[in-house]
C-alpha positions as MATLAB code, in Angstrom:
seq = 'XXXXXXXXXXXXXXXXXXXXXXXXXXXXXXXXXXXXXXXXXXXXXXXXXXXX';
ca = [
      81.156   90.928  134.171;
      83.195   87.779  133.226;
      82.752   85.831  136.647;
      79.001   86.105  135.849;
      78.859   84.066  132.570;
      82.292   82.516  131.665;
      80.665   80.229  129.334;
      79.390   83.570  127.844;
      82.403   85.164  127.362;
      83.818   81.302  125.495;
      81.337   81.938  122.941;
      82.298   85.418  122.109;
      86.045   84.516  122.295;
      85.773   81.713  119.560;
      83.396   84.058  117.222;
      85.973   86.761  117.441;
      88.577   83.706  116.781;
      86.601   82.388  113.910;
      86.019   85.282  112.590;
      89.613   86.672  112.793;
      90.976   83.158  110.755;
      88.560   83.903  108.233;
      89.396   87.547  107.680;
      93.405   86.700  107.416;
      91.577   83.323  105.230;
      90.114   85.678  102.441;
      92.693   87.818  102.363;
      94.847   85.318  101.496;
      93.254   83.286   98.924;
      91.199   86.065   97.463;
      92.946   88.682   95.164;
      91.501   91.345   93.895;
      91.279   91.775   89.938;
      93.926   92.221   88.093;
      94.826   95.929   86.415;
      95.229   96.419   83.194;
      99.064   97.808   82.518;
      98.400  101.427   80.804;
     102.368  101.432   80.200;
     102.024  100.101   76.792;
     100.560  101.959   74.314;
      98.935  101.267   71.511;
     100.983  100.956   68.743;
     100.639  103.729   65.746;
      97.947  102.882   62.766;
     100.558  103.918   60.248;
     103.275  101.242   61.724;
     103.716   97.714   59.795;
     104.980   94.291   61.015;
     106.003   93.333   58.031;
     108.461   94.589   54.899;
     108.104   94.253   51.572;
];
């Protein structure tokens, strides 16, 4: 019951407050790692950079 313990009920309101800003916090300073791109392939043994 709220009337029976408002002070309580303060407490639990700024945990779930602080807790909320720190959830939306690490979400947006945190990324996660970065993926490797598996678009480019590795180029052929047989290929050269150079001419001759």
């Amino acid at each position: 019951m709220p009337q029976m313990a408002p002070l309580y009920w303060l407490v639990l309101f700024f945990f779930f407050m602080v807790s909320l800003f720190l959830f939306f916090a690490i979400n947006y300073f945190v990324k996660p790692f970065e993926k490797k791109d598996h678009t480019m392939k590795k180029p052929d043994l047989n290929f050269k950079t150079w001419m001759l």
